[in-house]
C-alpha positions as CSV (number, residue, x, y, z in Angstrom):
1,X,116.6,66.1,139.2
2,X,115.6,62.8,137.1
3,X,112.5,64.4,136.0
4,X,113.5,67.9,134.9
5,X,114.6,67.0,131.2
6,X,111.0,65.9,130.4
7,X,109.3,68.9,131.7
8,X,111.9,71.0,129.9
9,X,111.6,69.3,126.6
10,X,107.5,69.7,126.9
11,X,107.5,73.3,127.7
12,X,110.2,73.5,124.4
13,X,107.5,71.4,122.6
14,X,105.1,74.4,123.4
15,X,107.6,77.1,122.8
16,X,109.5,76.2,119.7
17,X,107.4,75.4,115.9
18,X,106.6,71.8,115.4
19,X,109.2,71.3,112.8
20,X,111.9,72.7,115.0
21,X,110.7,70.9,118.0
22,X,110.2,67.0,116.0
23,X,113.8,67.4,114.1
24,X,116.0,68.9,116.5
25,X,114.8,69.0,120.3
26,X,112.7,65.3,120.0
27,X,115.8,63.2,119.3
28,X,117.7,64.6,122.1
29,X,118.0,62.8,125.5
30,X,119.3,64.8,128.5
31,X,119.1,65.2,132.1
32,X,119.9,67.7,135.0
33,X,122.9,67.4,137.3
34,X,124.2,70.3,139.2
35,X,122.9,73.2,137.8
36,X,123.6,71.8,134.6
37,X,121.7,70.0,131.7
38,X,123.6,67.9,129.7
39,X,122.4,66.8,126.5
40,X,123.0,63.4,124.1
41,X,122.7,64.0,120.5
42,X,122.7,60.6,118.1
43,X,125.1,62.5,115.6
44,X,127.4,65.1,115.3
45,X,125.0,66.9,112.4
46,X,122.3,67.2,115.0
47,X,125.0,68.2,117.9
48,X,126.5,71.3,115.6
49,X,122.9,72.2,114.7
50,X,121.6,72.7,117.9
51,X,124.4,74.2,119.2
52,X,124.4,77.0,116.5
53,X,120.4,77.9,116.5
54,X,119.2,76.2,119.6
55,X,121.1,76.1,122.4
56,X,120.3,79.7,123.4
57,X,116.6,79.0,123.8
58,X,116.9,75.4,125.4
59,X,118.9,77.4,128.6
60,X,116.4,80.2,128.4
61,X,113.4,77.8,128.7
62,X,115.6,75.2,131.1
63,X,116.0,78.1,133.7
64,X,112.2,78.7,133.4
65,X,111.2,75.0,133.8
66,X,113.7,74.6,136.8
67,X,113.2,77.6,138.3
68,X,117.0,78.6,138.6
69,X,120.5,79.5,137.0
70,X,121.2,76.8,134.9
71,X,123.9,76.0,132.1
72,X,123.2,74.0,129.5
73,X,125.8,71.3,127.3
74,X,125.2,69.7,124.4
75,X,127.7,66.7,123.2
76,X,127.8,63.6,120.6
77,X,127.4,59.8,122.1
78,X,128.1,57.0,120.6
79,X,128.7,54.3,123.2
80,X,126.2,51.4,123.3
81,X,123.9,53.1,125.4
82,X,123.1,56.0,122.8
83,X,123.1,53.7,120.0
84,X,120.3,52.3,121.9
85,X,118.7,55.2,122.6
86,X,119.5,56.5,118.5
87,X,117.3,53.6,117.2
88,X,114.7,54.4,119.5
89,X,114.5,57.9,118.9
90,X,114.4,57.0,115.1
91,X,111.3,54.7,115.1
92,X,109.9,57.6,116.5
93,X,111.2,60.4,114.0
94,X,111.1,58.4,110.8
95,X,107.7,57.8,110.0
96,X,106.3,59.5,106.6
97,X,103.6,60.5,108.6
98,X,105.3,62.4,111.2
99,X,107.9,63.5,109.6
100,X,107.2,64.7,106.2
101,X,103.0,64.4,106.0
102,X,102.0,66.0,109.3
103,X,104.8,68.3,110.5
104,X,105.0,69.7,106.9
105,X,101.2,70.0,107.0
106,X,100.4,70.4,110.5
107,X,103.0,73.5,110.1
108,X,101.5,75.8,107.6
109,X,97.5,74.3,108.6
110,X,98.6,76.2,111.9
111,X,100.5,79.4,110.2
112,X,99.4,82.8,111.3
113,X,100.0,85.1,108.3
114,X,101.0,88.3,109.9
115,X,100.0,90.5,106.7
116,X,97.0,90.6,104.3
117,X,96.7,92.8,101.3
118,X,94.6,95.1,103.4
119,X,97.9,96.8,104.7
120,X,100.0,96.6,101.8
121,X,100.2,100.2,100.7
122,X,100.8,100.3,96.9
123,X,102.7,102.9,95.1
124,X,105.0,103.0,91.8
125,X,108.0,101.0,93.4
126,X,105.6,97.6,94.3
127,X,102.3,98.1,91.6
128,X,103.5,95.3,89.4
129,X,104.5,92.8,92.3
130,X,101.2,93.7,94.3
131,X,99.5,93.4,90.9
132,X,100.6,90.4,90.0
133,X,99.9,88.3,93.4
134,X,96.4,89.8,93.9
135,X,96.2,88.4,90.7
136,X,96.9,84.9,91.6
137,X,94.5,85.0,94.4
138,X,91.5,86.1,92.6
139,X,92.5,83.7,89.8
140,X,92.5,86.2,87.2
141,X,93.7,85.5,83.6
142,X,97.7,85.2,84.0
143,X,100.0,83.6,81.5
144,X,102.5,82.4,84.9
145,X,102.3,80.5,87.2
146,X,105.9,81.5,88.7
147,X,106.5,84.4,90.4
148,X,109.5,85.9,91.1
149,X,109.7,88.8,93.9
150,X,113.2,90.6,94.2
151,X,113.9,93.4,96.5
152,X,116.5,94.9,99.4
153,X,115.3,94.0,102.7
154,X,112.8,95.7,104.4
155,X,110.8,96.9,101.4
156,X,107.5,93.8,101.3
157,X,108.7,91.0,99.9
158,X,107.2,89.1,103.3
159,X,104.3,91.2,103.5
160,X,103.4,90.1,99.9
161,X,103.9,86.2,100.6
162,X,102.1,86.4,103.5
163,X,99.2,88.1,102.0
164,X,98.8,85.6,99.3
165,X,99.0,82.9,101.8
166,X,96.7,84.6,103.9
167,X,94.2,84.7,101.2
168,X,94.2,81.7,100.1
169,X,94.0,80.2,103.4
170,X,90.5,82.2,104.7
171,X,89.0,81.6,101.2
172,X,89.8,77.8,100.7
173,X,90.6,78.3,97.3
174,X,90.0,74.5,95.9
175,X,91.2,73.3,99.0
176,X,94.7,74.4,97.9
177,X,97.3,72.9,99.8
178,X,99.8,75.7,100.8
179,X,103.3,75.3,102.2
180,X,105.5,78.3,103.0
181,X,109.1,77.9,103.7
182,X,112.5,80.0,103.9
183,X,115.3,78.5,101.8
184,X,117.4,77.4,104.5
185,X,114.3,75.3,106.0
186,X,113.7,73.8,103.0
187,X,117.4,72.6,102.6
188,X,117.5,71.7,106.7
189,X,114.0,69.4,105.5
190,X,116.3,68.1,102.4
191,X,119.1,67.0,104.7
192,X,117.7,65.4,107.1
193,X,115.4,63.4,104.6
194,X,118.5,62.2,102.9
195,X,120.3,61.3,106.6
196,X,117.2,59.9,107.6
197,X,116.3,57.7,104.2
198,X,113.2,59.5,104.0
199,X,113.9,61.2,100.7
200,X,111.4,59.6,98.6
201,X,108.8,60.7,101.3
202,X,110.3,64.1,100.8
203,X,110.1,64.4,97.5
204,X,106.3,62.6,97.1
205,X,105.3,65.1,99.6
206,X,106.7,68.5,97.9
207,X,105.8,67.3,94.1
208,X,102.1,65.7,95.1
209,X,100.9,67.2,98.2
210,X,101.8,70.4,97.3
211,X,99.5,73.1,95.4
212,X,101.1,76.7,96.1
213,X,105.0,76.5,97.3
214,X,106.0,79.8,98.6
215,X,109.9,79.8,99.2
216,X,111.4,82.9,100.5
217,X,115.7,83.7,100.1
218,X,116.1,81.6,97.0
219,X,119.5,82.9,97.0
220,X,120.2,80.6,100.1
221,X,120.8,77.9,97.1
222,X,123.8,79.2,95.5
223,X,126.5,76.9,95.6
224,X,124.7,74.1,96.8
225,X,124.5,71.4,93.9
226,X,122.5,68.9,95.2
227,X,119.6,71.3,96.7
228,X,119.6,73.4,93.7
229,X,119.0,69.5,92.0
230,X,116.3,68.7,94.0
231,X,114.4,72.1,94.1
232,X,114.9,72.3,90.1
233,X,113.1,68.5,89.9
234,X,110.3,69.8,92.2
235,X,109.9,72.8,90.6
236,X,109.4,71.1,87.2
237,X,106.5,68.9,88.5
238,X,105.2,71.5,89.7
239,X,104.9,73.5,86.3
240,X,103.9,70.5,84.7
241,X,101.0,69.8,87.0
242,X,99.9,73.5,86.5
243,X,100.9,74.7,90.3
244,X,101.7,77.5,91.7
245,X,105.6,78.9,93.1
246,X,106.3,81.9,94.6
247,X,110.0,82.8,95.2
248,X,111.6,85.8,96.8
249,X,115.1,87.1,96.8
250,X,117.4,89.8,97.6
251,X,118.5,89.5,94.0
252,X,117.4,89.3,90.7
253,X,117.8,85.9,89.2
254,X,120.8,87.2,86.3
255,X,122.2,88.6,89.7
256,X,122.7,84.8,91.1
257,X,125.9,83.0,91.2
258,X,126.7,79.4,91.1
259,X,123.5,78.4,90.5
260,X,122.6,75.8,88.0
261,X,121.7,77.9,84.3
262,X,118.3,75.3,84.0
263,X,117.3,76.3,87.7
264,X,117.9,80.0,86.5
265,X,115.9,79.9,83.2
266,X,113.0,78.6,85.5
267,X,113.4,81.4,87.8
268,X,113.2,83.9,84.4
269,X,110.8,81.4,82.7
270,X,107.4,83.5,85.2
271,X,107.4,86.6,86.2
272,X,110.0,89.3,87.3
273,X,108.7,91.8,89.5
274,X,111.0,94.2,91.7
275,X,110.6,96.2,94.6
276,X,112.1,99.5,94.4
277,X,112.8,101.8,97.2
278,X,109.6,103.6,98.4
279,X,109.8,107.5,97.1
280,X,108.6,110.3,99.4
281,X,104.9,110.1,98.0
282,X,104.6,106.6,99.2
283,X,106.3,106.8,102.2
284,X,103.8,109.5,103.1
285,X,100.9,107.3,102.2
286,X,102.3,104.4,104.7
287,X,102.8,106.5,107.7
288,X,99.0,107.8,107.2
289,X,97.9,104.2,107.0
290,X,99.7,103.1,110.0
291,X,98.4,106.5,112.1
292,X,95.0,105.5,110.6
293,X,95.4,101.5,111.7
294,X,97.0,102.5,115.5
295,X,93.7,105.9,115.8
296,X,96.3,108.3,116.2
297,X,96.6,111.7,115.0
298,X,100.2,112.6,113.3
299,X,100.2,116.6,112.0
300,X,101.2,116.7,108.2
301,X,104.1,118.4,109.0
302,X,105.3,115.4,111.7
303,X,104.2,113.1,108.6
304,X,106.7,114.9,106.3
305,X,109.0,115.1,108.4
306,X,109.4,111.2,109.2
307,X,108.8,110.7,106.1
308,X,111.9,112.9,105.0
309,X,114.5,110.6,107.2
310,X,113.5,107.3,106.7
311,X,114.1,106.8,103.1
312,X,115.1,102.9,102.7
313,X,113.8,100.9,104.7
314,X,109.4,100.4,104.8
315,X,109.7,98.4,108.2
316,X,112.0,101.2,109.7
317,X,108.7,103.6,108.7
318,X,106.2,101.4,110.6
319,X,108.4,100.7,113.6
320,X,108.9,104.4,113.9
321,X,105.2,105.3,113.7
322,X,104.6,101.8,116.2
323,X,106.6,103.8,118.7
324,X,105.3,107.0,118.0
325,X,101.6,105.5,118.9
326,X,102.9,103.5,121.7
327,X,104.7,106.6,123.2
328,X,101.3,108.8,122.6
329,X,99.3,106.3,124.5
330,X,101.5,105.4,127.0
331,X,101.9,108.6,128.4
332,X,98.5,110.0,127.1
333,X,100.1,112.8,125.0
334,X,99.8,113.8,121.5
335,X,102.3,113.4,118.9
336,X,104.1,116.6,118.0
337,X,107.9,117.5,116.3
338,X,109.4,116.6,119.3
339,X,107.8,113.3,120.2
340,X,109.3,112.5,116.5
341,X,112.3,113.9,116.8
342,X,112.7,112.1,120.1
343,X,111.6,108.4,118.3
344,X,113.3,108.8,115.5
345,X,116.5,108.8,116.9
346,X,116.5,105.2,117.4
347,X,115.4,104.6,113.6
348,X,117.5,104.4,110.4
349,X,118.4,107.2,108.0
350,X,118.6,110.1,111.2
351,X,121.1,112.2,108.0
352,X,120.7,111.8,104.9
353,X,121.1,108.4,103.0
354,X,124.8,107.4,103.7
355,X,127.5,107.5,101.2
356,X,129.5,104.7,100.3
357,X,132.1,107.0,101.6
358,X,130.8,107.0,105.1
359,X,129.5,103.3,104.6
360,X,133.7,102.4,104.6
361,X,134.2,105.0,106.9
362,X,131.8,103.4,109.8
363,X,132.5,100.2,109.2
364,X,136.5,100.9,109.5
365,X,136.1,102.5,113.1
366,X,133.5,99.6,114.0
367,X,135.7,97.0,113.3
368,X,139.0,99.1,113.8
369,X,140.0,98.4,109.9
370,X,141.6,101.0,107.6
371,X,140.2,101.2,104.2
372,X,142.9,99.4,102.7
373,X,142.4,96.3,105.1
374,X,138.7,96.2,103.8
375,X,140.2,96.6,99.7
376,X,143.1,94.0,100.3
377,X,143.4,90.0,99.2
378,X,143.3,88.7,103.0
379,X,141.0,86.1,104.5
380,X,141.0,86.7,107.9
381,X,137.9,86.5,109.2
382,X,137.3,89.6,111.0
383,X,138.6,91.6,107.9
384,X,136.1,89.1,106.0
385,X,133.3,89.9,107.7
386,X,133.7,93.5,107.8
387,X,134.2,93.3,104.3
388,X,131.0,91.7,103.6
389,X,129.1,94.0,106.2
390,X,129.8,97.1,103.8
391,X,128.9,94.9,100.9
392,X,125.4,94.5,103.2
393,X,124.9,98.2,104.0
394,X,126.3,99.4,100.8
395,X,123.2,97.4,98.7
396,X,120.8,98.6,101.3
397,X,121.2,102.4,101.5
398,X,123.1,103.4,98.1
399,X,121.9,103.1,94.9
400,X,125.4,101.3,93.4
401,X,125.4,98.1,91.3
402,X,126.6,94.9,92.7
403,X,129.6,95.4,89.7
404,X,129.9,99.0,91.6
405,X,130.5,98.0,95.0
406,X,133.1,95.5,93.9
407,X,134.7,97.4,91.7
408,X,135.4,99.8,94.9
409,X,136.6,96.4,96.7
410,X,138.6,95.5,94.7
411,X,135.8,92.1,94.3
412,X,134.3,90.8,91.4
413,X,130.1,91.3,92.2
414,X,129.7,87.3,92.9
415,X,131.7,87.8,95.3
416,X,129.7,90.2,97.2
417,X,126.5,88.5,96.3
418,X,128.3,86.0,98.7
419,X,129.0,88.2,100.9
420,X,126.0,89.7,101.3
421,X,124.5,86.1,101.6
422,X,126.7,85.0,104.5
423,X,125.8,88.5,106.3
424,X,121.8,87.8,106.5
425,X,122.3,84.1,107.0
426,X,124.1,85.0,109.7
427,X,121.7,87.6,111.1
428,X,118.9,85.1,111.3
429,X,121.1,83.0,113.6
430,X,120.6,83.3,116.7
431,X,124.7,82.9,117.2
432,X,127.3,85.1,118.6
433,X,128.4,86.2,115.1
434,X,124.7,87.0,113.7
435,X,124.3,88.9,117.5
436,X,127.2,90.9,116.6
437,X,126.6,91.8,112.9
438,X,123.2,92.9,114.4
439,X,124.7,95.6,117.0
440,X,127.2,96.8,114.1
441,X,124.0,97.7,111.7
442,X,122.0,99.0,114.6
443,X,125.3,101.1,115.5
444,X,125.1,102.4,111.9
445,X,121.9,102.8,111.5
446,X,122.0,105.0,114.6
């Protein structure tokens, strides 16, 4: 089974984005013995990083390539063989070119924006933030060239990104050269440029090549000194040379916590625009934009009615109406109370918006916790996490302030900043711990 590995890594070359695929898969060298697929990482930083976020889809696209059952292990080897095989993998890995000019490039050349401003539905909660990126993109007169966007999940922060990107893409705007990039990316590109000695590429790319950065979850950086360096240099050249950022967080930037007070002034030095929670008016004026986008038919009264359960969360609304059309079409039926009734169910806010009262109350019997467990001074993790999961839910469906819910913790509100940080790094990890904080909210939700 000699052969196998390199048919595996191609079809993961295919599967996985070229970033992903050139820092974390290429460097790998591995081969099939009985049933199982071992792999030979050149450090332990690349072993633990694979292992956390990748090792999931290697097996899933292993068992494809083989065509059976197959495990997969990943371990660190640094014998004289894998030395060898260490240098060679980095003459291939450490070229400017590859890694910082064309994967960087080659990676947002090849983005498909999934939103334009054609879909964003504007109401009171979003005008300014809508406002002020349509702004950008027809290049009216604007005295910033930061832009801050700050809202709970779920509510168009992405949409709003994208939409910018998306414009400036299919115009061509000068030729602009647009990078879009989550937080944790950007650090995962910072760290491997400094374990790699490609920093000074790194840096010449961001502060030169770069026109319009758009840099999602700023509030990935707190606590990190040397990123929160770096990004404050970058961000600096970029003001100086007149170029565009656009950052999003779940937080406003007097909300953020260990974070350098220069990096925050920058943050406050553009404009501020949040996202508020969606009243009934707009949510009404989604659901008819969706029903107009998927050609279906909802009755105003089915309209109002969705739009009367699901209060917090805007891509709840359009999954449920998704459903709703899918459901309609599927079985060629139209959509009525009970088709809603029946879809709604597996959507958020089926009562009315939870109490921080229930919030506790769910998350005790979830993870078999009394109150006072969730209010005491211990660390354990399970009590930690379940802790920080009502900090999570408490922001998205209440109205408290972060001082509010950690007053009722017994927490000081950096602290559940924090935790609610560690709670949606970990659901975007594709880990047992980010799979399991996914079932809990769905539980909730539910």
């Amino acid at each position: 089974m000699s052969g196998y590995w390199q048919k595996i890594k191609d079809n993961l070359e295919k599967s996985l984005k070229s970033g992903l695929f050139h820092l974390w898969i290429r460097p790998l060298q591995g081969e099939v013995q009985d049933n199982t697929l071992f792999l030979y990482s050149p450090n332990d930083f690349i072993t633990s990083w694979v292992k956390d976020r990748l090792l999931n889809k290697i097996k899933e696209v292993a068992q494809q390539s083989v065509g059976q059952k197959i495990d997969v292990h990943i371990t660190t080897r640094l014998d004289g063989k894998s030395k060898s095989v260490e240098k060679k993998v980095n003459r291939k890995i450490t070229k400017p070119s590859l890694l910082i000019g064309r994967n960087f490039q080659n990676k947002n050349q090849n983005l498909t924006w999934r939103y334009s401003f054609n879909d964003f539905v504007v109401g009171p909660q979003n005008e300014l933030a809508y406002a002020a990126c349509k702004s950008i993109c027809y290049q009216k007169k604007v005295d910033f060239n930061m832009l801050f966007l700050t809202s709970s999940p779920g509510l168009g922060k992405t949409h709003l990104i994208h939409s910018v990107g998306n414009f400036i893409t299919q115009n061509k705007i000068k030729n602009l050269n647009i990078v879009y990039v989550s937080s944790e990316e950007f650090a995962n590109q910072l760290v491997w440029a400094l374990r790699s000695k490609e920093i000074n590429e790194f840096k010449k790319y961001y502060r030169e090549k770069v026109d319009v950065l758009l840099l999602e979850d700023i509030h990935f950086f707190q606590g990190k000194g040397k990123m929160q360096e770096e990004l404050l240099y970058l961000i600096k050249s970029m003001e100086e040379n007149g170029k565009l950022v656009i950052f999003s967080s779940s937080f406003l930037p007097k909300e953020l916590k260990d974070i350098d007070s220069q990096l925050t002034s920058y943050f406050c030095s553009g404009l501020i625009a949040p996202i508020h929670k969606p009243d009934f008016d707009l949510r009404l004026k989604i659901i008819k934009k969706k029903a107009s986008f998927y050609q279906i038919n909802i009755p105003d009264h089915v309209s109002k009615f969705v739009a009367s359960k699901i209060k917090t969360d805007i891509r709840q609304l359009e999954s449920c109406i998704k459903n709703m059309a899918l459901k309609a079409k599927l079985l060629n039926m139209t959509i009525n109370m009970d088709v809603a009734k029946e879809i709604i169910q597996n959507h958020a806010d089926i009562i009315e918006t939870p109490s921080i009262d229930q919030i506790i109350k769910t998350v005790c019997s979830v993870f078999e916790l009394s109150p006072e467990n969730l209010k005491s001074r211990s660390r354990k993790r399970n009590i930690v996490i379940a802790r920080n999961t009502a900090f999570y839910l408490a922001r998205k469906y209440t109205d408290l302030t972060l001082k509010e819910i950690g007053r009722l913790f017994n927490r000081r509100h950096s602290t559940v900043i924090k935790g609610i940080t560690n709670i949606e790094k970990e659901m975007y990890k594709d880990t047992p711990v980010g799979r399991q904080l996914h079932r809990i909210v769905e539980k909730f939700e539910n």
